[in-house]
C-alpha positions as CSV (number, residue, x, y, z in Angstrom):
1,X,0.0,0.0,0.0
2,X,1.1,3.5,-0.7
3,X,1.7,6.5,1.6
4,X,-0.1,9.2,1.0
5,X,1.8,12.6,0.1
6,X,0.4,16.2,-0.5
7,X,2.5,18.8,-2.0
8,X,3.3,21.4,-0.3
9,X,5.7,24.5,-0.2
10,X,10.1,24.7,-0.5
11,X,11.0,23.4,2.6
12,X,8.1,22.3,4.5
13,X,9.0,23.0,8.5
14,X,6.3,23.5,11.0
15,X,2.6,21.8,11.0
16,X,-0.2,22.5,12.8
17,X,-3.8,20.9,13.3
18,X,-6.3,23.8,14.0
19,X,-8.6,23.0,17.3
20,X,-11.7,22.0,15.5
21,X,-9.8,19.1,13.2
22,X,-11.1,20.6,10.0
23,X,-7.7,22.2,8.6
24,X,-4.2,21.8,8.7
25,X,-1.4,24.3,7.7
26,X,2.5,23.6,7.0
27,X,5.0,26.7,7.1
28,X,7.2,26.5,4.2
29,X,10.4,28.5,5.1
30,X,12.1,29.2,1.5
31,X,9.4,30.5,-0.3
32,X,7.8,32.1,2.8
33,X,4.4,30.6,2.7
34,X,1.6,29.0,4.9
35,X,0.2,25.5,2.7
36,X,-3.2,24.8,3.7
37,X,-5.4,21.7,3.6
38,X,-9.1,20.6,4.8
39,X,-9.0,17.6,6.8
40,X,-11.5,14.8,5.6
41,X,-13.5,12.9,7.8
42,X,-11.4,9.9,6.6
43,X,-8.2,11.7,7.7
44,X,-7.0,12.2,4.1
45,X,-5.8,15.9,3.2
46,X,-7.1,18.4,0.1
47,X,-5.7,21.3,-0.8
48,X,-7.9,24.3,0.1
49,X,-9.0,26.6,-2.9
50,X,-6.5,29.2,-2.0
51,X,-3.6,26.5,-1.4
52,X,-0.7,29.1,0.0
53,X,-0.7,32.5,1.9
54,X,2.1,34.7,2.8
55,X,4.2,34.3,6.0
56,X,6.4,36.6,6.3
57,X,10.0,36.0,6.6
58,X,11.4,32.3,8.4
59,X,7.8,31.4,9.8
60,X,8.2,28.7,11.7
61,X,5.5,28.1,13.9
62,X,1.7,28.3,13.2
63,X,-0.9,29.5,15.7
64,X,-4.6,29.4,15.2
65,X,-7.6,31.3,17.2
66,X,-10.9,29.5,17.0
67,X,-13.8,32.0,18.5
68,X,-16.9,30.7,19.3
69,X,-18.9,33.8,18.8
């Protein structure tokens, strides 16, 4: 059986799993962007529509707010 893979950005360094379980995002530190993926209720990864967003130089780390409001 194969691994599963997703592309994402040059050098792929921090991940993070938002608190609901619905999205993930990958920093990418040479080209300076955030990757971002829906989470499937099977676990598997898409690409969102807008599949990178700036970050700024060396982003490493990702933090995410959920509000409940």
């Amino acid at each position: 059986m194969a691994t599963p893979t997703v592309v994402t950005g040059s050098l792929p360094f921090g991940i993070h799993a938002e608190a609901t379980g619905k999205f993930v995002y990958v920093s990418n530190v040479v080209d300076q962007t955030i990757s971002q993926f829906d989470i499937g209720v099977d676990g598997s990864l898409t690409i969102k529509t807008t599949p990178t967003v700036a970050s700024g130089t060396n982003a490493r780390t990702i933090v995410t707010h959920v509000s409940y409001e």
